[in-house]
N, C-alpha and C positions, 0 to 999 in steps of 0.2 A: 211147458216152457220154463227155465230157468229165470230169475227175478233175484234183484240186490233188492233189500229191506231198505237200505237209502234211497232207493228209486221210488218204492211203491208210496214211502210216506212222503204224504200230501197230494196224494189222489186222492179223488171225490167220488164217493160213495153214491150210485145210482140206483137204490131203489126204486119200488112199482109203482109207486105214485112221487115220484119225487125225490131231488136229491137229499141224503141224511146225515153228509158231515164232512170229513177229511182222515184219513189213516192218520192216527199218530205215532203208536207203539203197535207192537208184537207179545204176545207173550207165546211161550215154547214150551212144552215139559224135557225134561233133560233124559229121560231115559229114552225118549225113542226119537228127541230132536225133532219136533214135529211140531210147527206152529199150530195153537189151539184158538189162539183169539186174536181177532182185530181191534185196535184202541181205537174208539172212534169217537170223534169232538165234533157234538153235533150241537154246538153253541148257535146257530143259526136259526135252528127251529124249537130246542129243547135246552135253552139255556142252562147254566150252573149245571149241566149233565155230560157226563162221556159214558158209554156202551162197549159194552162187546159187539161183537158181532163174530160169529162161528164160521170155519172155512163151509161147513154143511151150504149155507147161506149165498155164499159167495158164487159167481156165475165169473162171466169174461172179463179178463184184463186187456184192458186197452191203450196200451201207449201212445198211443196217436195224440189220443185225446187225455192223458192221462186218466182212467177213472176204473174204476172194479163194479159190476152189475152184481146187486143184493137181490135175492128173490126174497123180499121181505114187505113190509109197506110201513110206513109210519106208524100207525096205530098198532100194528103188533112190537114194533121197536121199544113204543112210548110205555106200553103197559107190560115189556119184560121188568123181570127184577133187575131193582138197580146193584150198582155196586160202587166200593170206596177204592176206585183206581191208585191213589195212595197204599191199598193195604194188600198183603199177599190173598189172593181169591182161595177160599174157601172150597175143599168138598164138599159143604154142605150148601154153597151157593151155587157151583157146576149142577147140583143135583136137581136144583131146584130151578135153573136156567137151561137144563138140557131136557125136564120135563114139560115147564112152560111150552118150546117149539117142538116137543117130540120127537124127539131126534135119538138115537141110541147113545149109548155111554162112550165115549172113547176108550177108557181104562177097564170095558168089560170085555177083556179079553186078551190076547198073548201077542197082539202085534200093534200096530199105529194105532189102526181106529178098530180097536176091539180085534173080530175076528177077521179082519182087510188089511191087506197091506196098504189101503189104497182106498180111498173115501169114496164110497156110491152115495151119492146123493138121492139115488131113486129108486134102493133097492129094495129086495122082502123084507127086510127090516126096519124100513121106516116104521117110526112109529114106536117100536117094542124099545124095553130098559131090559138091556141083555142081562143076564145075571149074575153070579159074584160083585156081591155089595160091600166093595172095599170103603170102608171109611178114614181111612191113612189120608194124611194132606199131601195135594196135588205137588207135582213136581214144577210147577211152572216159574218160569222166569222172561225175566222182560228183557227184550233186544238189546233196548238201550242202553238199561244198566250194564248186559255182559258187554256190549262192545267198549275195548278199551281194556280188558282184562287181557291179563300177559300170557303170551304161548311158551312153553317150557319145552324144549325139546329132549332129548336121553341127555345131553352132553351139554346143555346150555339154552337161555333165553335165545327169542331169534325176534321179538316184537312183541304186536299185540292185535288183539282182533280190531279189524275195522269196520265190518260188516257179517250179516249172512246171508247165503246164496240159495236160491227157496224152487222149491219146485212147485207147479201151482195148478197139480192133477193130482199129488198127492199132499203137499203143501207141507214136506220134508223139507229139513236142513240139509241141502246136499255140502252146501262147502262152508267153513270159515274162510271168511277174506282178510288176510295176513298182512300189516304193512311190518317193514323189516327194516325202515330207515337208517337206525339206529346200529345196524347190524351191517346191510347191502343196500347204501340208497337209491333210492327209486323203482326198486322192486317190491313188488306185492305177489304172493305166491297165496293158494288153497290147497286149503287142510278139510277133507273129509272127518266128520264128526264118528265115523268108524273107525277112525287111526288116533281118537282120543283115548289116553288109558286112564286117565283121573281128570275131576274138576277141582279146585280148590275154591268154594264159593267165600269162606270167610277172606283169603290173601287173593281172590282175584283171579287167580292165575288156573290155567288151562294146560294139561301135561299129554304130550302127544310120542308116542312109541314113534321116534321118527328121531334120527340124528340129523344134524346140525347142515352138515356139508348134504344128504338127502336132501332137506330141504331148500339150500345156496341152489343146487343143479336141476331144479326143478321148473317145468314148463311154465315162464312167468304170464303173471294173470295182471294182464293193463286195459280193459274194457270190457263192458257185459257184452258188446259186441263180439266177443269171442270164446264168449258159451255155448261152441259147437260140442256134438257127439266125438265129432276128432281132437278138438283138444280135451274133451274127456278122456277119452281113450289114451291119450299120449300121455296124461296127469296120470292115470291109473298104473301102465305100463311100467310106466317111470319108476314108481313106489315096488312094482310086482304084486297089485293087486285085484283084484275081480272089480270089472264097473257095478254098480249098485243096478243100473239096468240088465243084466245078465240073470235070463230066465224071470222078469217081471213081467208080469201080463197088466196093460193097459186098460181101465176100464173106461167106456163112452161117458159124457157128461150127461 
């Protein structure tokens, strides 16, 4: 199921013994767009402290009730490594936070999560640190900070990010949420992270292989309620591009 990052922050975190906090950021790595951590402000039980928490982790999302099920429990939370959410995360802290739960590397390997398109939570690889021991710093970046960074298109600015649109089987960036006020008011349109051809981290700004008027006549995006497979398909169409689910095989939770 699709999920705006606006929506999900400030749901309440359900672990196995107990609730452990609130969402408050995202962090993504930029090459494969794939949320890696959840920010979690667990000032209720673990004061002066905020966590990661890993999609591995994560179970159902529940709008009803707003909250996200952690197969975690407090006391393995309390006694992971910490970290300085102020400061860019470390590979040598991922390394040491992905052997704590035992969980395999993300970055061992040529797709999302290693060798998956698609995160198994319960597969033959639990447990194992796949190989290629890259020491290069992670790519990660925080929600917050990108949104609000300008969309560049071939022929001209068109707005800025507002949000990002999360898939939460594989916990991809499927869309930028686009507002365009400034350009077309009261239109908001999505830009797949696939039709992005540069980031400019230092100016902000986001450059997407996509002209100006492409983007004006594009299927407008005014609610998550409207994160069907059809309006996927129509967004796709529109562009003349292949949906990102064509030829992906779903794996069970």
């Amino acid at each position: 199921m699709l999920h705006k990052t606006e929506t999900l922050k400030g749901y309440k975190l359900q672990g196995l013994d107990g609730e452990l906090g609130m969402v408050e950021d995202f962090y993504f790595d930029d090459q494969h767009w794939t949320l890696r951590y959840l920010v979690v402000n667990t000032v209720q039980w673990l004061p002066g402290r905020k966590v990661l928490i890993s999609p591995y982790a994560v179970g159902a999302v529940n709008k009803e009730e707003g909250t996200l099920s952690v197969q975690l429990t407090k006391k393995q939370i309390e006694g992971s490594p910490s970290v300085d959410t102020d400061k860019p995360v470390s590979r040598q802290y991922e390394k040491s936070y992905y052997g704590y739960y035992g969980w395999p590397l993300y970055w061992g390997g040529a797709f999302a999560w290693g060798p998956y398109d698609t995160l198994l939570r319960d597969g033959p690889h639990q447990g194992e640190t796949l190989p290629r021991g890259e020491d290069s710093d992670p790519h990660l970046r925080s929600a917050y900070v990108v949104s609000g960074f300008f969309i560049q298109a071939k022929d001209g600015e068109i707005g800025h990010v507002e949000d990002f649109i999360i898939d939460d089987e594989t916990w991809s960036i499927r869309y930028l949420a686009i507002e365009t006020r400034n350009w077309w008011p009261g239109k908001h349109v999505l830009v797949s992270p696939k039709w992005i051809e540069s980031v400019s981290w230092t100016d902000s700004k986001v450059v997407v292989g996509l002209s100006r008027e492409e983007i004006r006549k594009s299927p407008a995006y005014r609610a998550e309620s409207l994160l069907t497979r059809d309006y996927e398909a129509g967004l796709h169409d529109h562009y003349n591009r292949q949906g990102y689910w064509v030829g992906e095989v779903r794996q069970g939770r």
